[in-house]
DOTISE-464563 format. One line per 2 residues: their letters; for each residue x, y, z of C-alpha. Coordinates in Angstrom, 3 decimals. Example, Ala and Ser with C-alpha at 12.3 -4.5 7.8 and 13.67 -1.06 7.14 Angstrom:
2
as> 12.300 -4.500 7.800; 13.670 -1.060 7.140
//
This chain:
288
xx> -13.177 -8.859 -3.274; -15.794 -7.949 -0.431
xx> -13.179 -9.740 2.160; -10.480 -7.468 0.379
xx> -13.489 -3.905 0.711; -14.268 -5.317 4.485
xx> -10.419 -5.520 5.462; -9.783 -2.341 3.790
xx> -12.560 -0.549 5.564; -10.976 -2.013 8.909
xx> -7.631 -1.042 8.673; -8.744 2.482 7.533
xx> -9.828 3.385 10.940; -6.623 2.139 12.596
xx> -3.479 4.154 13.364; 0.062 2.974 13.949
xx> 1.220 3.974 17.359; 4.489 5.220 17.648
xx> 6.353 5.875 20.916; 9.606 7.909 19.801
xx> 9.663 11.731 20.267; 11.547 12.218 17.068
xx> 9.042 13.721 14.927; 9.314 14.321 11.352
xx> 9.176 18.202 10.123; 6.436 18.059 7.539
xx> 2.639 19.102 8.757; 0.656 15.968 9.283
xx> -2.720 14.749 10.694; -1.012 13.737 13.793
xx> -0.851 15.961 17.269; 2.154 16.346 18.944
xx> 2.334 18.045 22.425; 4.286 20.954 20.886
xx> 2.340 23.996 19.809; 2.690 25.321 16.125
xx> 0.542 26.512 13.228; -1.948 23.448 12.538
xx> -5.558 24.528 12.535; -6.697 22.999 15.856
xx> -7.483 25.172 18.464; -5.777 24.661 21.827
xx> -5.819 28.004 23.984; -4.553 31.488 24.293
xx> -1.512 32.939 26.290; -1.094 36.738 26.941
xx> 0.305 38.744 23.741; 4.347 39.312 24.821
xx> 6.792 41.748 22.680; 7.950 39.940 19.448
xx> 4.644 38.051 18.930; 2.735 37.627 15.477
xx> 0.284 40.308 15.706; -1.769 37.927 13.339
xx> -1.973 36.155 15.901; -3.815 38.026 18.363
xx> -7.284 37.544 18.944; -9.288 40.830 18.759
xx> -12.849 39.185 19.814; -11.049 38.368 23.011
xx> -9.610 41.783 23.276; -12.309 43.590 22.758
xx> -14.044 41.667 25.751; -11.134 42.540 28.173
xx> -9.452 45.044 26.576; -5.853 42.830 27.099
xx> -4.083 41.372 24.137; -4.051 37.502 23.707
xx> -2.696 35.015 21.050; -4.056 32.366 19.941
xx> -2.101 28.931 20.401; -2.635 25.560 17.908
xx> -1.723 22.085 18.302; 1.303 21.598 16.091
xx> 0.240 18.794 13.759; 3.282 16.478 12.441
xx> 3.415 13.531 10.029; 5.645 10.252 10.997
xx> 7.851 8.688 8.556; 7.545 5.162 8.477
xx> 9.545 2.961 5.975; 7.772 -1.379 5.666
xx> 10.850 -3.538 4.200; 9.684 -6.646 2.657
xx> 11.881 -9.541 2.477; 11.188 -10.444 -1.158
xx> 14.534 -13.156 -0.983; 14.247 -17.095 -1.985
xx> 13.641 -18.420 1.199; 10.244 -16.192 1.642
xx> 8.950 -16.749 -2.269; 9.859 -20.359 -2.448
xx> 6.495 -21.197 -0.040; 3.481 -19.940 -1.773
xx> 1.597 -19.524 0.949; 4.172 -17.841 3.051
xx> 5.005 -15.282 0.426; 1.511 -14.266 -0.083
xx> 0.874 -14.407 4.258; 4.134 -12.160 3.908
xx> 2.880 -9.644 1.395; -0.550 -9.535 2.948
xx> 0.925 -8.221 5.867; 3.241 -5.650 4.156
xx> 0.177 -4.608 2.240; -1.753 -4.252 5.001
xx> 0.569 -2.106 7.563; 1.402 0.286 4.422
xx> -2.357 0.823 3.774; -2.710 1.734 6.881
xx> 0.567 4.027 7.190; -0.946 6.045 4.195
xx> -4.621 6.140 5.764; -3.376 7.933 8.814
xx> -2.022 10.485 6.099; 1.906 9.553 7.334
xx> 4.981 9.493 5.125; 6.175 5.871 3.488
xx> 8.713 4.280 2.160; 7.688 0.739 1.217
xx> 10.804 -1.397 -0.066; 10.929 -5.137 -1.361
xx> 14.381 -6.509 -0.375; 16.108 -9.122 -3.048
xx> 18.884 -9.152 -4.971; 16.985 -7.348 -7.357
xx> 18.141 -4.192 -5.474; 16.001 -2.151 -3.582
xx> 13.375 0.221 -5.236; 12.235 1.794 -2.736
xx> 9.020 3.155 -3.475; 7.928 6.920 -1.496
xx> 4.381 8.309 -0.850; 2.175 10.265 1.163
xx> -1.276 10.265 1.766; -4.674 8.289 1.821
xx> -5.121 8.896 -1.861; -1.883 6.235 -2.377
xx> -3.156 3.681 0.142; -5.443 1.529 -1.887
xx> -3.111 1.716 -5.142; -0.311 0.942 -3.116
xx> -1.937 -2.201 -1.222; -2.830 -4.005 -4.199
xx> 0.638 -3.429 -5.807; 2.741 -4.926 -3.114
xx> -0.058 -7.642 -2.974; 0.702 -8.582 -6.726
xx> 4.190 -8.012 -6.549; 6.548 -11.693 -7.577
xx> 9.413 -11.441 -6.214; 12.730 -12.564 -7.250
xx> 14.225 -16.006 -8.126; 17.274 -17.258 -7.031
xx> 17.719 -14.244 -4.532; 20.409 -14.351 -1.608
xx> 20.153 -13.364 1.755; 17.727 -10.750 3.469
xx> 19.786 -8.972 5.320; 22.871 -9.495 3.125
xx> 20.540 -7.305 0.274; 19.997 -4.287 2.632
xx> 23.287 -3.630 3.898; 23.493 0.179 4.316
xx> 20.180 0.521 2.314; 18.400 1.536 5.663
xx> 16.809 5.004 5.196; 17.535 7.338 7.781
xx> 14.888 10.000 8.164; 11.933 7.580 9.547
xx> 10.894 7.278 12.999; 9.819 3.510 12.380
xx> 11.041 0.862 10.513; 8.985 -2.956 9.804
xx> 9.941 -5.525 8.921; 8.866 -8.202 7.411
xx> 10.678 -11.771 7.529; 11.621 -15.177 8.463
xx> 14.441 -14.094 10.516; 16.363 -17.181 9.244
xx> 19.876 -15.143 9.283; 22.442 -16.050 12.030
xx> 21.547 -14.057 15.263; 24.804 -12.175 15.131
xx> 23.819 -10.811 11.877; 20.397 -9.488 13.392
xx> 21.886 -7.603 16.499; 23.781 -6.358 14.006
xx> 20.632 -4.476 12.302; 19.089 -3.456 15.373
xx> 21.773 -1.817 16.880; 22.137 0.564 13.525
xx> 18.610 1.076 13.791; 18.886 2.206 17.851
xx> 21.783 4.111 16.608; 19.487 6.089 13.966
xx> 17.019 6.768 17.290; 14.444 4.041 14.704
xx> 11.647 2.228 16.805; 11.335 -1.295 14.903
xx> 8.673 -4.234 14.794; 10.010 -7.099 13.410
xx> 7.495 -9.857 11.841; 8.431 -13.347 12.011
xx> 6.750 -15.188 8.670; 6.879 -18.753 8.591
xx> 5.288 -21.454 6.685; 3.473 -24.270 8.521
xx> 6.014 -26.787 6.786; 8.829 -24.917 8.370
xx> 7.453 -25.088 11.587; 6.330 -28.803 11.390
xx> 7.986 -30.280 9.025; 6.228 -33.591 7.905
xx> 8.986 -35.253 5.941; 11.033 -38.549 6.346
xx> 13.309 -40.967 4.793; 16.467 -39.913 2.268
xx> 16.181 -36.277 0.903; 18.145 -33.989 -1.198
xx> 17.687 -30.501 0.500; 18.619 -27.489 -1.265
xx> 19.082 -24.048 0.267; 16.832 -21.649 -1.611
xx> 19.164 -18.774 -1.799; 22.604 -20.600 -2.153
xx> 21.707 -23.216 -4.289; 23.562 -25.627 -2.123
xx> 22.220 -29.442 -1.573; 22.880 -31.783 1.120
xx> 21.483 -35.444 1.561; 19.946 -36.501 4.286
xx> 18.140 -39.276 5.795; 14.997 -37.511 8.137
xx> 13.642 -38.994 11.187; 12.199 -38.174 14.038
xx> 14.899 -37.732 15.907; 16.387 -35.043 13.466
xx> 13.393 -33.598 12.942; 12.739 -32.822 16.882
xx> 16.308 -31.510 17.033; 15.168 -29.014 14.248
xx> 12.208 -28.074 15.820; 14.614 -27.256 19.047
xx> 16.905 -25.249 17.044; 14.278 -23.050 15.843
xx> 12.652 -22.264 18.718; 15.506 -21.610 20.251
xx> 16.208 -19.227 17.658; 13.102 -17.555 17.681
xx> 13.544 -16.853 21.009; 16.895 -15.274 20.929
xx> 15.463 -13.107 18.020; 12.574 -11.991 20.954
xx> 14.730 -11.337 23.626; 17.207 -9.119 20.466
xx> 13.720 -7.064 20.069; 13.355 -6.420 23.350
xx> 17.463 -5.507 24.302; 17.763 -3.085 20.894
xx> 13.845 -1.491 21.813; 12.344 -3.185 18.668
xx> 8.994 -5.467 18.821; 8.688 -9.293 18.182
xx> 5.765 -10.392 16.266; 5.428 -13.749 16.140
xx> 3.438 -14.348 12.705; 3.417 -17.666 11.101
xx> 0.981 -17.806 8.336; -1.687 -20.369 10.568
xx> -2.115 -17.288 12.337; -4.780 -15.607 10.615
xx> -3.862 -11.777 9.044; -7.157 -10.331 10.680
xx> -5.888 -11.996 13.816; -2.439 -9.886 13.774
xx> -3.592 -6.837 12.772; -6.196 -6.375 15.043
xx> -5.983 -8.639 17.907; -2.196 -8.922 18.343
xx> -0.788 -5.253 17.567; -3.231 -3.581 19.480
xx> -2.454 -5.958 22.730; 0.761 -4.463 22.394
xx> 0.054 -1.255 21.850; 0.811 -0.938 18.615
xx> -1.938 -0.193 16.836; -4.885 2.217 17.936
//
C-alpha cells in the first residue's frame, strides 16, 4: 500500500504532453496560446468598438484616462481516451495482465490529475464499456478499479473487438497491448486514427515467456483466443526462428508508429512500471 501512496503521489505531479492543436471546447486547467475567459491574467489591449465593457479595466483608465481590456489565457481541457486490451492473449499471463493494467491504471490516474477529460475502455469480447470522467476527484477511484478489473475468458482478437468502437472527440488515444495482430491489421488502426487528426502511443506488453521462451521437446500449443491447437516438437532452432519473427515484428509495428504519427513504447513487463512512466515517457517527451 505505501508503494501504491508513493506511486500515486508521483504520478500526481506529472502531466501528459500532447502535441496536436485540436483542443477540446470545455474549460480546463490547461493553457492554450489562444486568449479567452479563464481566470489567468495575461495583458491588456486598447478598448475597440464592440468590446465587453466588463471587460475594461477602470484602475488602468483612471491612470491614463484611455480605455483598456483586460485579456486571459484561454484555459482548455484535452480529451484523452486509454483502451485496454482485456482479450485472451493479454489475461492468459498473470503477470502480463497485471504489468498491462498497471500501466492503464497508471496513465488514467494521471489523465484525471491534470483535471483532463477520459474515456478509459477495456477491449474483449465482452463489448466495450467505456467508462467517462473528469477530474482529480475520479483519479484514485478510477486507478484501483481498472487495477482489479478480470478480464474476459475465452476472448478473441484485440483489434477485431474495437472495430469502429474508436471515439472520436479525443485528441489522444493509448493503447495498451501486445500488438500480436497481423501488421496489416495495425496500419489499418492508425490510419483511422490520423484520419480523426488522434495523436496515439501505443504500448507494447509482453511477458518474459513470450519474449524468451524456455520450452522444448513435443508440445500441444493452443491459441488463447481461437482455441486452436497445434503439435509441435520445440528446439532451438524453432525457437530462434521465433524470436526472429518477433522482433521483426516489433519493429515493423515501430516504424507503423512513426509513418501514421503515433509513439512506440516498448514495454515488456521486465521493464519496471516506475521505469516507463518516468524515465521512458518523459525521454520522449511525453510526459512533463
Amino acid at each position: 500500500m505505501n508503494n501504491q501512496q508513493a506511486l500515486l503521489g508521483r504520478l500526481q505531479k506529472r502531466r501528459v504532453v500532447v502535441k496536436t492543436r485540436k483542443r477540446g471546447i470545455h474549460a480546463g486547467s490547461r493553457q492554450s496560446n489562444k486568449f479567452g475567459s479563464s481566470m489567468e491574467f495575461s495583458d491588456f489591449r486598447a478598448y475597440q468598438p464592440g468590446d465587453d465593457i466588463r471587460q475594461i479595466d477602470w484602475n488602468v483608465f483612471g491612470r491614463t484616462q484611455k480605455h483598456y481590456i483586460k485579456r486571459f489565457l484561454d484555459e482548455q481541457e484535452l480529451s484523452i481516451a486509454v483502451y485496454l486490451d482485456a482479450t485472451s492473449s493479454m489475461t492468459k499471463i498473470q503477470s502480463k495482465w497485471e504489468h498491462g493494467k498497471g500501466l492503464a491504471a497508471a496513465l488514467s490516474f494521471m489523465v484525471l490529475a491534470g483535471e483532463d477529460r477520459l474515456l478509459y475502455a477495456a477491449i474483449s469480447s465482452d463489448g466495450i464499456h467505456p467508462v467517462k470522467r473528469k477530474g482529480s476527484v475520479y483519479s484514485r477511484r478510477t486507478f484501483l478499479e481498472i487495477q482489479k478489473y478480470e478480464g474476459v475468458a475465452g476472448s478473441q482478437n484485440f483489434l477485431g473487438c474495437m472495430k469502429d468502437s474508436l471515439s472520436k472527440k479525443q485528441q489522444l488515444a493509448i493503447l495498451v497491448t501486445d500488438g500480436f495482430e497481423p501488421i496489416e491489421d495495425w496500419e489499418s488502426l492508425f490510419k483511422k486514427l490520423k484520419g480523426m487528426k488522434q495523436e496515439f502511443w501505443f504500448f507494447q506488453v509482453l511477458a518474459n515467456e513470450e519474449l524468451n521462451p524456455s520450452y522444448t521437446g513435443d508440445m500441444k500449443l493452443i491459441d488463447s483466443e481461437t482455441g486452436t491447437a497445434v503439435n509441435i516438437s520445440l528446439n532451438p532452432s524453432i525457437l530462434f526462428d521465433y524470436e526472429k519473427r518477433l522482433k521483426e515484428h516489433n519493429k515493423q509495428l515501430e516504424a507503423l508508429c512513426k509513418r501514421y504519427g503515433g509513439q512506440y513504447i516498448f514495454a515488456p513487463e521486465a521493464r519496471d512500471l516506475q521505469t516507463i512512466l518516468f524515465r521512458d515517457l518523459p525521454a520522449k517527451g511525453l510526459v512533463r
